[in-house]
N, C-alpha and C positions, 0 to 999 in steps of 0.2 A: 732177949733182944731188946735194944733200947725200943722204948716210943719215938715216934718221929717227928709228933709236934716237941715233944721234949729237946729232944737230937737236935733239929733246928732253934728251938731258941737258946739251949747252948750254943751253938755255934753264930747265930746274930750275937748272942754275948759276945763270942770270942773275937768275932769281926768287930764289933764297937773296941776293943779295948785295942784290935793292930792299926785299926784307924786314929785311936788317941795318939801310940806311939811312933806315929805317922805323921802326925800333926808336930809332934814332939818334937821328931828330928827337923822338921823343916823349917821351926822356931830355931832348933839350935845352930843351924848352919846360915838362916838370917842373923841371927843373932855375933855370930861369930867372924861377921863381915861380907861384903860383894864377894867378892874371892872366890870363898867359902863355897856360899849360896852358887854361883856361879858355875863350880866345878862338881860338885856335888847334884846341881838341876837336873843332870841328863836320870842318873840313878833317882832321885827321888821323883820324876817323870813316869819310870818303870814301874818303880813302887808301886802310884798312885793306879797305874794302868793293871796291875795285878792284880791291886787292893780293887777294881771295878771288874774285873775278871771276875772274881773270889766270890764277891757281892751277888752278880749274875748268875753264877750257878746256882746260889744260893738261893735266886729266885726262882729260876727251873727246879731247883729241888721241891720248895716252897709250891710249886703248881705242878708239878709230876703228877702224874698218875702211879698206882701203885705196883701196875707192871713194871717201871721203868726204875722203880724208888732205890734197889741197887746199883745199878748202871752210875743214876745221878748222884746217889750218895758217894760211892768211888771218884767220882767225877770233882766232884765240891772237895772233897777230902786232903784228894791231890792236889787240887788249886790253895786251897787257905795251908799246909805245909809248905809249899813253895814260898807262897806271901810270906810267911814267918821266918822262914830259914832265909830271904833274900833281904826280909826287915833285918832280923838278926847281925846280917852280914854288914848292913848299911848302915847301922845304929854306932857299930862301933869307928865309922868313918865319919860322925858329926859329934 
């Protein structure tokens, strides 16, 4: 079984780098003009609101108690896959 201080700051890793590629897209669709930026806001809005979802469970995880550290590990798991596969999906629309 993994450690869970480990488990966690893998996953803060992996949260820093969906948040770079977060960052990424919303340079390239300003980049790419008002338009762009404009039609795409609504989705990178979502993004951003997942990407703080994701973050938050990760802080409940982070302070779980160790009754619970299942429950919240499933919990965080489901949320930062979502993030990625909705990043995923978004990336190739900037």
């Amino acid at each position: 079984m993994i450690d869970r201080e480990k488990f966690i700051a893998q996953m803060e890793e992996g949260l820093k780098r969906v948040k770079e590629k977060l960052d990424a897209a919303k340079e390239s669709a300003a980049a790419k003009g008002k338009t762009i930026l404009e039609q795409g806001g609504e989705r990178l809005k979502k993004l951003e609101a997942k990407y703080e979802e994701t973050r938050y469970k990760l802080t409940l995880l982070r302070n779980g108690g160790d009754s619970a550290w299942t429950e919240l590990k499933l919990g965080f798991e489901n949320a930062y896959a979502e993030l990625k596969d909705a990043l995923g999906k978004a990336k190739d629309k900037f």
